[in-house]
C-alpha positions in Angstrom: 67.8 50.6 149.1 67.6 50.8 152.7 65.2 52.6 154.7 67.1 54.9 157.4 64.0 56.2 159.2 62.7 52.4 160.3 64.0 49.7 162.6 62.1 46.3 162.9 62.9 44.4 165.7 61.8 41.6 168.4 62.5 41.2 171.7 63.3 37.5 172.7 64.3 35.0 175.8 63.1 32.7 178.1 60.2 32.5 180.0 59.8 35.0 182.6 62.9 37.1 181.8 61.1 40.4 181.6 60.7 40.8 178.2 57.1 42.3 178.4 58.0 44.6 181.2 61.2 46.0 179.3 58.4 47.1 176.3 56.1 48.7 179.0 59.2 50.9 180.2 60.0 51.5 176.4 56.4 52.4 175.8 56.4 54.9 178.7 59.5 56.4 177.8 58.4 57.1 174.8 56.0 59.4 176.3 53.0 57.4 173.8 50.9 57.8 177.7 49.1 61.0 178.6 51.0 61.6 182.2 47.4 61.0 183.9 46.8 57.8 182.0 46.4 54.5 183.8 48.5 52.1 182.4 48.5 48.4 183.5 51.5 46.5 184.2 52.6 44.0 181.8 50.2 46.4 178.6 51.3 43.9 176.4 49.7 40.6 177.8 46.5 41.8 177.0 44.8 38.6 176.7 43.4 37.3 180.2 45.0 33.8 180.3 48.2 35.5 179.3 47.6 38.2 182.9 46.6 34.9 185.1 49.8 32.9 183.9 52.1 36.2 183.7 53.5 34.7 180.5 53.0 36.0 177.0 51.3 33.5 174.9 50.6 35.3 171.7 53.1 37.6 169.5 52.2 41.8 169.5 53.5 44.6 167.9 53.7 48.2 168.9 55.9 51.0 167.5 57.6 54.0 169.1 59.4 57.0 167.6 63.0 57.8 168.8 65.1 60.6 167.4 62.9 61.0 163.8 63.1 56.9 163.8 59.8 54.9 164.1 61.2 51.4 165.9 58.4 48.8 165.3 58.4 46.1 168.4 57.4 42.4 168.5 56.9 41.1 172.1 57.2 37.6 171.5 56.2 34.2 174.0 59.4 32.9 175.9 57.4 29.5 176.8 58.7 26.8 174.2 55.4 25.2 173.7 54.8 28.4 171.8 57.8 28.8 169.6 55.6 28.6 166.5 55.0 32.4 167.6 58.6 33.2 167.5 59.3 31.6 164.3 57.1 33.2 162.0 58.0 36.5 163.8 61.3 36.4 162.5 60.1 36.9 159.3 59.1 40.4 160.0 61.9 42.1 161.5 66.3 43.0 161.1 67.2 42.4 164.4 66.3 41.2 167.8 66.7 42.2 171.3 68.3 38.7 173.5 66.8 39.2 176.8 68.6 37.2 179.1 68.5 37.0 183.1 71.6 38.5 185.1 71.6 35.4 187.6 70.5 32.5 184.9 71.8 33.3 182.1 70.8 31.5 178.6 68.2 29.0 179.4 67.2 26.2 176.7 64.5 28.5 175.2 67.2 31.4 175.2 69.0 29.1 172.6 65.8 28.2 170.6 65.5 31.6 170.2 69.0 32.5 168.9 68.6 29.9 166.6 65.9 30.9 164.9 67.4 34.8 164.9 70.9 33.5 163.5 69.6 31.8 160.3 67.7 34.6 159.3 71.2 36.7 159.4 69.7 39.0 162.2 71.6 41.4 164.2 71.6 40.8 168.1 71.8 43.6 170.8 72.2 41.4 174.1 70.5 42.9 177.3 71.2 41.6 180.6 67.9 42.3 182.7 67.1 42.3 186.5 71.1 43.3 186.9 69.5 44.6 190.4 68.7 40.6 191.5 71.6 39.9 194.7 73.0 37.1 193.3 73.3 38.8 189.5 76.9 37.8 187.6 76.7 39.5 184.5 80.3 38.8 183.5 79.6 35.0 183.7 76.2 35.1 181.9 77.6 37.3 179.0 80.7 34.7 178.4 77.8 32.1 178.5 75.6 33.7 176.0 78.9 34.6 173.8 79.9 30.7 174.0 75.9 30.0 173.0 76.3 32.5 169.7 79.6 30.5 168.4 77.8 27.0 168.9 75.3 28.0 167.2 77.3 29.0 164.1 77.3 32.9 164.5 79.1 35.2 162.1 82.0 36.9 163.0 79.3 39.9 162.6 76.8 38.5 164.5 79.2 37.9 167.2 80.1 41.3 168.0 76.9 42.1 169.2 76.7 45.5 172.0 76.2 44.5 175.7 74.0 46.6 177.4 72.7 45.8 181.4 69.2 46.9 182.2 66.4 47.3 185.2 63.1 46.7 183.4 61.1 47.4 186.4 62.9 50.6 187.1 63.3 51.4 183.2 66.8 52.0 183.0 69.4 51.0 180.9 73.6 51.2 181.2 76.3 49.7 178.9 78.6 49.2 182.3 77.1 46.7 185.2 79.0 48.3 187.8 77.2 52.1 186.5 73.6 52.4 187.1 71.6 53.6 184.1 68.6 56.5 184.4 66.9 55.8 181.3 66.3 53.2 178.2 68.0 56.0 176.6 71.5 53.5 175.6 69.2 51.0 174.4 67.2 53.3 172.3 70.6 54.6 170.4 71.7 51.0 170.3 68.7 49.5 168.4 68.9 52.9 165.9 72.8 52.4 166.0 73.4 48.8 165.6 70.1 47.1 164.2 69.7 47.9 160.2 66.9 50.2 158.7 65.0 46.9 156.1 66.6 46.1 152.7 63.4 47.3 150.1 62.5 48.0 146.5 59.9 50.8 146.7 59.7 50.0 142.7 59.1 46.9 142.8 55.3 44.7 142.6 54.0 45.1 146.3 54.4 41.7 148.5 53.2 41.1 152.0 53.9 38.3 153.6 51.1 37.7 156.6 52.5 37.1 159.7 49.4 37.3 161.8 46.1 37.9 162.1 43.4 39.6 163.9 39.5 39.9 163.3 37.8 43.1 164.1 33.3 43.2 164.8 33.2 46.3 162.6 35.6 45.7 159.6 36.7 41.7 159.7 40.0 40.0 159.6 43.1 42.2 159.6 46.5 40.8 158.4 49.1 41.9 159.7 52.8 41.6 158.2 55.8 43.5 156.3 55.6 45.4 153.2 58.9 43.6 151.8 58.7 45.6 148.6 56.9 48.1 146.4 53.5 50.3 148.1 50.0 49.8 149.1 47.5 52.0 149.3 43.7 52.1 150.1 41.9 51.1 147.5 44.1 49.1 145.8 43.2 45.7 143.9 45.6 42.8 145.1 45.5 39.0 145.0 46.0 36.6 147.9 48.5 34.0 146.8 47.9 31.2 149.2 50.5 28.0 150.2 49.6 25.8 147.1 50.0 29.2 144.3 46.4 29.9 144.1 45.0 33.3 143.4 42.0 35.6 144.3 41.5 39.0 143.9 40.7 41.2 146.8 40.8 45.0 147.3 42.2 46.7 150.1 39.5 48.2 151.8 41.5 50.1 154.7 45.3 50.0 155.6 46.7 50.4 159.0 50.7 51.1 160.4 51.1 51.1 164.1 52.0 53.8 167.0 52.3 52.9 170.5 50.0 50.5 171.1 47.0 51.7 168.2 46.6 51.1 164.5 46.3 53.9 162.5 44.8 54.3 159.6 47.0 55.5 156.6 46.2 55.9 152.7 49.6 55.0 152.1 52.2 52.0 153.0 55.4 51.7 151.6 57.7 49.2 151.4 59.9 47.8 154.8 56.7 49.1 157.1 54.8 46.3 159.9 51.0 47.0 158.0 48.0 45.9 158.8 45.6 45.2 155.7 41.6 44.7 155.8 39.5 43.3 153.1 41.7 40.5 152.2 40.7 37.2 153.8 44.4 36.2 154.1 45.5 33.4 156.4 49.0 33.2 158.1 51.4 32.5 155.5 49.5 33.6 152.6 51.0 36.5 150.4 49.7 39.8 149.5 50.4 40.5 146.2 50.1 43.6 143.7 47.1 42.5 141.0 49.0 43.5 137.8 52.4 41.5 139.3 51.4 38.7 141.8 55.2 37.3 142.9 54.3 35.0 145.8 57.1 35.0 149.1 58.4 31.6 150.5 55.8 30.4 153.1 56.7 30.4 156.9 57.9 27.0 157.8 57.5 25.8 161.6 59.2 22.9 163.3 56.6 19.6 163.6 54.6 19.3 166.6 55.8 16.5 169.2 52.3 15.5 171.0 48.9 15.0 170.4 45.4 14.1 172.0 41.7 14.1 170.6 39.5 16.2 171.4 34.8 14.8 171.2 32.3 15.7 172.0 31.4 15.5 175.5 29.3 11.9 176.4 29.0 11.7 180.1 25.7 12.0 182.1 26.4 15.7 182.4 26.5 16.4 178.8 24.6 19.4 177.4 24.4 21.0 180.7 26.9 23.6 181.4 28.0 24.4 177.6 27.0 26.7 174.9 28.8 25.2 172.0 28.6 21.2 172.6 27.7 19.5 169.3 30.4 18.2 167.0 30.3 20.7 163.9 31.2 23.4 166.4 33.7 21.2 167.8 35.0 20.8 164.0 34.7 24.6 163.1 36.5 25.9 166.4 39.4 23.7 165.8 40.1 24.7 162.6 39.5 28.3 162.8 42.5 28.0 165.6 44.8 26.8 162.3 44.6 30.3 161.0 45.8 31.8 164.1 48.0 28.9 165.4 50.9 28.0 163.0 52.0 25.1 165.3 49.2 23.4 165.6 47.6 20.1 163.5 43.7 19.5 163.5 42.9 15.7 162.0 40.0 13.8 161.6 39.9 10.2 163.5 37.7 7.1 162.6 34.9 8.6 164.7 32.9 11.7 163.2 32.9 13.0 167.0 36.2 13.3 167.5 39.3 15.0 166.4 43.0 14.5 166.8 44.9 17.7 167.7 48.8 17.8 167.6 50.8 20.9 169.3 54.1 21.4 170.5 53.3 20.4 174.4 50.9 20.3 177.3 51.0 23.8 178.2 50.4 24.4 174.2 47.1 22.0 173.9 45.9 23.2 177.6 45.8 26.8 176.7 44.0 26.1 173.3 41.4 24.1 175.7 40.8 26.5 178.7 40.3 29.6 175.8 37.7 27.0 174.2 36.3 26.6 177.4 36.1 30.1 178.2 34.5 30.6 174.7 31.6 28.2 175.8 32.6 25.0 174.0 31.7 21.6 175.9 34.2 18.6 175.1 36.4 16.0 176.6 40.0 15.4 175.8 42.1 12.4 176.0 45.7 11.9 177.5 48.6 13.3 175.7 50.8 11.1 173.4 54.5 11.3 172.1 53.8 11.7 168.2 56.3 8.5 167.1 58.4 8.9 163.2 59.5 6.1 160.9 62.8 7.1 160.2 64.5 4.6 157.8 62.9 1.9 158.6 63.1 2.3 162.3 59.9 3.9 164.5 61.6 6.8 166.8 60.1 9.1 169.5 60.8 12.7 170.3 63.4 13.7 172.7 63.9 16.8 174.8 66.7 18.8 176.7 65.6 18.9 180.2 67.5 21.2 182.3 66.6 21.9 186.2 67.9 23.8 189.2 67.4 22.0 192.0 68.9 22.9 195.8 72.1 20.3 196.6 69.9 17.8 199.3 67.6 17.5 196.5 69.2 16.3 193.9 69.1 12.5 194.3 65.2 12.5 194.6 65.5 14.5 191.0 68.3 11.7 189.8 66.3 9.2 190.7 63.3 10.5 189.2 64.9 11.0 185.5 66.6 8.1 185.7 63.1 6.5 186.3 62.0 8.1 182.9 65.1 7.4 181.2 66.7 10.7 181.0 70.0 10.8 180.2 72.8 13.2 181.9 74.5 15.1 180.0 76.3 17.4 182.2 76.1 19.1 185.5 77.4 22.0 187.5 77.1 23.2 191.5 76.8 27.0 191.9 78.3 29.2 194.8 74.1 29.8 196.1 74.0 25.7 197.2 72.0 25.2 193.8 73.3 22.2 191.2 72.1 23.0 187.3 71.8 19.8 185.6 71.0 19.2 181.7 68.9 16.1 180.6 68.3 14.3 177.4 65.1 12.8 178.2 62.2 11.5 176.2 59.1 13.7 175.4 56.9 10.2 177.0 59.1 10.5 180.4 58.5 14.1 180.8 54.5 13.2 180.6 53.3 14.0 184.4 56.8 14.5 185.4 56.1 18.1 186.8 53.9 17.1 189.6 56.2 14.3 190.7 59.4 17.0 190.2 57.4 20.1 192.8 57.1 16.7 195.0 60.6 16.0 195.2 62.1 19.7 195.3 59.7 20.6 197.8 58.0 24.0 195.3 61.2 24.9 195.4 63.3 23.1 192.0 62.9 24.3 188.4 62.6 22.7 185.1 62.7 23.6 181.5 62.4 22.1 178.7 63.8 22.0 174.4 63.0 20.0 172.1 66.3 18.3 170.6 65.0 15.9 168.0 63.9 12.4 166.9 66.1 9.0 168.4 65.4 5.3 169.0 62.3 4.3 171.3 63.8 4.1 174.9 61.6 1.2 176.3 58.6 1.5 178.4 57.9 4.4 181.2 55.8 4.3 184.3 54.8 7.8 184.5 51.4 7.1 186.7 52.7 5.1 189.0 49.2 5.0 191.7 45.6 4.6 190.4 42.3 6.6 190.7 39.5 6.5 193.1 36.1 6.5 190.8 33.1 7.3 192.4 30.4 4.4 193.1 27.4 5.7 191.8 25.6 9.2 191.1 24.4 11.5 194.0 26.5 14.4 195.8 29.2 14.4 197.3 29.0 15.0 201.5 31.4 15.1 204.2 30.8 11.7 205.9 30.9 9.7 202.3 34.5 11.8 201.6 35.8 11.3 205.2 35.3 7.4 204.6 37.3 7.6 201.6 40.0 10.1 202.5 42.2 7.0 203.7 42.0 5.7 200.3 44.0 8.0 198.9 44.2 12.0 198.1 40.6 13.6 197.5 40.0 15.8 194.8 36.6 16.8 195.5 35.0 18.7 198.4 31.2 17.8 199.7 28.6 19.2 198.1 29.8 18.6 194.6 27.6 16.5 192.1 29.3 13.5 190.6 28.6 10.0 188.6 29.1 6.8 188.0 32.6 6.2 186.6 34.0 9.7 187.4 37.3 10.1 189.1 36.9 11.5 192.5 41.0 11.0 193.8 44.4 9.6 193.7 44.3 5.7 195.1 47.4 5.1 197.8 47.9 2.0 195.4 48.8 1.5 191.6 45.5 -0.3 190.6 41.7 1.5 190.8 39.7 1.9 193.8 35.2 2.1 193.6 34.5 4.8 196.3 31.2 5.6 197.7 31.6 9.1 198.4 27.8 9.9 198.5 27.1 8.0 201.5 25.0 9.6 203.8 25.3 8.9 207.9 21.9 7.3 209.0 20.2 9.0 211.5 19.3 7.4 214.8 17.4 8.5 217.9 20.4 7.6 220.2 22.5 10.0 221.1 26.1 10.2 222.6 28.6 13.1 223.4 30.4 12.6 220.4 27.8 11.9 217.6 27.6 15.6 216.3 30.7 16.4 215.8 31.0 16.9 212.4 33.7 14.4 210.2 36.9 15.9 209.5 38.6 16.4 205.8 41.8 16.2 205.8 43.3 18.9 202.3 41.7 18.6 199.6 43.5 18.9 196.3 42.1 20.9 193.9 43.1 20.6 190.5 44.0 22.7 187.9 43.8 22.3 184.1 47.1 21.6 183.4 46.9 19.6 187.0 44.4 17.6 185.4 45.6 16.9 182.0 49.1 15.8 183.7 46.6 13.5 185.7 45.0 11.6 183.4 45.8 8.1 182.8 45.4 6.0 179.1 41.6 4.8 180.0 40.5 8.2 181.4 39.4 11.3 179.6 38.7 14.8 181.0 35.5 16.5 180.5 36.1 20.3 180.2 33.0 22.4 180.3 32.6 26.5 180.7 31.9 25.7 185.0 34.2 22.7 186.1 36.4 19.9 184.2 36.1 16.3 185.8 37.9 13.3 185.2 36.1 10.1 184.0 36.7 6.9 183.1 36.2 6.1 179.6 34.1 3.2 180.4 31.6 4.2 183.2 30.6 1.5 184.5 32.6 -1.2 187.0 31.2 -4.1 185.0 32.5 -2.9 181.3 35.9 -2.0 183.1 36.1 -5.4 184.4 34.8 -6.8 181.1 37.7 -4.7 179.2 40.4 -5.7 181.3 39.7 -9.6 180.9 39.6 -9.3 177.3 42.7 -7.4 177.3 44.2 -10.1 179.4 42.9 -12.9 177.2 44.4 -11.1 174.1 47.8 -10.7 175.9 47.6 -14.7 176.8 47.0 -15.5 173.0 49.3 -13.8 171.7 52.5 -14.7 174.6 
């Protein structure tokens, strides 16, 4: 049977596309605000990393009713490092929302996206947003996205999908570019119209499959998932069937459906509903099953993760200082409480019992699991990302992504150069009518390591980048991606202005005075590609002659702070970053100059023997 008075459906694209700002005007519209209600931009990135980055890092739900028909929402991440998100999402709704720019059209996460939509069988309503932008061709960008639904193997069904053009700041909606809309109104019918009410037997055994979770002070973890078939109700004995078949009983101790952006509480759940379920300590994955019946659902399966990087506990002469959580078992405990939430993500013990290996789907992935642990407390240093290599008959191969950029036309043979460099591969390229050139990489996931630092360099701030994952081929040889050394502080003290001015024609400072450092810590970028011992805790000794110029203070020429993701892209193979609730510094692994140079002659010795 299908349910007519429920519509299931999630909103996708690529980063920055306006996906979370077309569910604020559909939220509004809706009238789920009182009129005197403050209301925050962007209500659905309610977590603060996802407000600082204005990108939506974890997938939310909300609901809305629209002529007698409840329309449950997923808002789901358009960054591809967080595609595990949008994966298991698909299990919950009928139908999606394709968001796509009126200027860019489909971008390689666009496509990811699709993809995972398509082989589900969804239905696709596609919305071209920001049609207000200058430069907006909406005629072009729908032939694209029509060209991008038959090489993905669309149905003929699928490919008829309804074209609608929308303002997601202004919160309008219009199925004709050239006719400005008032209200989401069209897009309201069109999801009630075109998406399908859920295929369910109210009859049969309840099954949930959990698609997220949340935890709550007051009554513990919530899962959160669709009722696929049959009804549950508060009270109700069920057992959690978990990814190897193995049962426990729970009981449902209070059940939830959702309206605007609240749970409420029901008695009552039937079957094709978004619920959210307490007293069962479910994990993502797991099935809910009725007690009497237990029939377990196939269990979400995400795509490998590409990189890794270990995460210890935190050895450096600051250690124990700044953090709350800093010992190993809450190092250990953190980590894999994350695999509940994070479908994407691997946690591995190493050799050492201080450290772990963690595996994610790129940087921005592994940097926002450390700066929420960091926020948390947790004290910890992390090593340089590495490729995660496969033996594929017989042969060892590396991961390789689509890299596609936008870059202005007197730019573009910095940018050639510089995937050539990492040996990306072209694979096509266009020149639009604004003086911009669109070109499409194959490069490997090693050569994009660092690469967006040295890409802002070249384009000026001005040149963007995106990236897919395409896959597993041969190793492409070796890649420089640090090409200039560090500057490492001489010795412990504080920084000041005359020991930094003395080492500011080194090389780019990343430190200003008055900042505590130690032996073996990484103060800057060297001018050169090998290592450079700075003293920059010198202090100017004091005489009692005097000239006109002897107090004028030493100049600093900019400083470059870094940021997380600055400092992870930073980081070289014998560095490690310590990350700490106040600061993150770089460090050598070895502290000392003498074990460095010790290291490096042994290395050279091994190298000799074995040449």
């Amino acid at each position: 049977m299908q349910r007519s008075d429920i519509r299931n459906v999630a909103i996708i694209a690529h980063v920055d596309h306006g996906k979370t700002t077309l569910v604020d005007g559909m939220l509004r519209q809706s009238r789920i605000f009182r009129d005197n209600q403050h209301v925050e931009e962007r209500v659905m990135d309610s977590n603060a990393l996802e407000r600082e980055r204005g990108i939506t890092i974890m997938a939310k739900n909300t609901a809305v009713m629209y002529r007698g028909v409840k329309i449950n929402i997923v808002d789901t991440p358009g960054h591809a490092d967080f595609g595990g998100e949008v994966e298991r999402i698909m299990n919950m709704v009928d139908g999606v929302l394709l968001l796509v720019d009126a200027v860019d059209g489909p971008m390689p996460q666009t496509k990811f996206v699709l993809r995972q939509a398509l082989r589900r069988g969804h239905r696709a309503i596609l919305v071209v947003n920001k049609i207000d932008r200058p430069q907006a061709r909406p005629n072009h960008v729908l032939n694209e996205t029509f060209d991008l639904f038959l090489d993905l193997g669309a149905t003929e069904e699928q490919a008829e999908f309804p074209t609608l053009y929308t303002n997601a700041i202004l919160g309008t909606a219009s199925a004709d570019h050239r006719h400005d809309g008032t209200t989401l109104e069209p897009l309201f019918d069109a999801i009630v119209d075109r998406i399908p009410g859920p295929d369910v037997d109210p009859a049969a055994p309840a099954q949930l499959l959990v698609t997220t979770t949340t935890y709550d002070d007051y009554i513990g973890r919530i899962a959160v998932g669709r009722l696929q078939s049959g009804t549950l109700r508060k009270g109700q004995a069920v057992a959690r069937i978990d990814h190897h078949g193995g049962l426990t009983s729970a009981k449902i101790t209070q059940l939830f459906t959702f309206n605007g952006l609240a749970r409420e509480e029901v008695d009552e759940a039937t079957a094709g509903d978004i619920v959210a379920v307490a007293g069962v300590e479910a994990g993502i994955g797991d099935t809910i099953a009725d007690a009497a019946d237990p029939r377990p659902l196939p269990p979400i399966k995400v795509e490998e993760p590409t990189l890794r990087m270990t995460f210890s506990v935190n050895n450096s002469p600051f250690a124990g200082r700044e953090g709350k959580f800093v010992t190993s078992r809450k190092l250990r405990e953190r980590l894999y409480a994350e695999l509940e939430r994070d479908v994407a993500l691997r946690v591995a013990d190493s050799d050492s019992a201080d450290t772990l290996v963690v595996s994610g789907r790129g940087e921005l992935h592994l940097a926002i699991l450390i700066e929420t642990m960091r926020r948390e407390g947790y004290e910890f240093q992390v090593s340089r990302p590495e490729v995660i290599l496969k033996e594929v008959d017989g042969e060892t191969q590396e991961p390789y992504e689509q890299l596609e950029i936008e870059v202005a036309q007197e730019e573009l043979g910095a940018v050639v150069e510089l995937a050539g460099r990492r040996r990306g591969t072209l694979k096509d390229m266009k020149y639009r009518d604004d003086g911009m050139v669109h070109a499409v990489y194959k490069i490997p996931t090693r050569g994009l390591l660092g690469l967006r630092q040295a890409f802002l360099t070249a384009t000026r701030g001005r040149g963007v980048m995106n990236t897919l994952i395409e896959g597993y081929g041969p190793l492409a040889g070796a890649i420089a991606t640090r090409e200039l050394g560090s500057l490492i502080a001489f010795e412990d003290g504080t920084t000041t202005t005359f020991g930094l001015n003395a080492a500011q024609d080194r090389g780019q400072l990343f430190l200003n005075p008055g900042v505590e450092v130690y032996e073996g810590m990484v103060v800057g970028q060297h001018i050169r590609e090998r290592d450079l011992e700075v003293n920059v805790v010198r202090k100017k000794h004091l005489t009692n002659m005097r000239s006109s110029n002897s107090d004028i203070a030493a100049k600093l020429d900019g400083i470059r702070e870094l940021s997380l993701d600055d400092a992870v892209e930073f980081l070289a193979d014998d560095e490690l970053l310590e990350v700490t609730p106040k600061a993150y510094r770089i460090r050598k692994r070895l502290l000392t100059k003498q074990d460095r140079d010790r290291a490096i002659g042994q290395m050279k010795r091994a190298a000799g023997v074995a040449s």
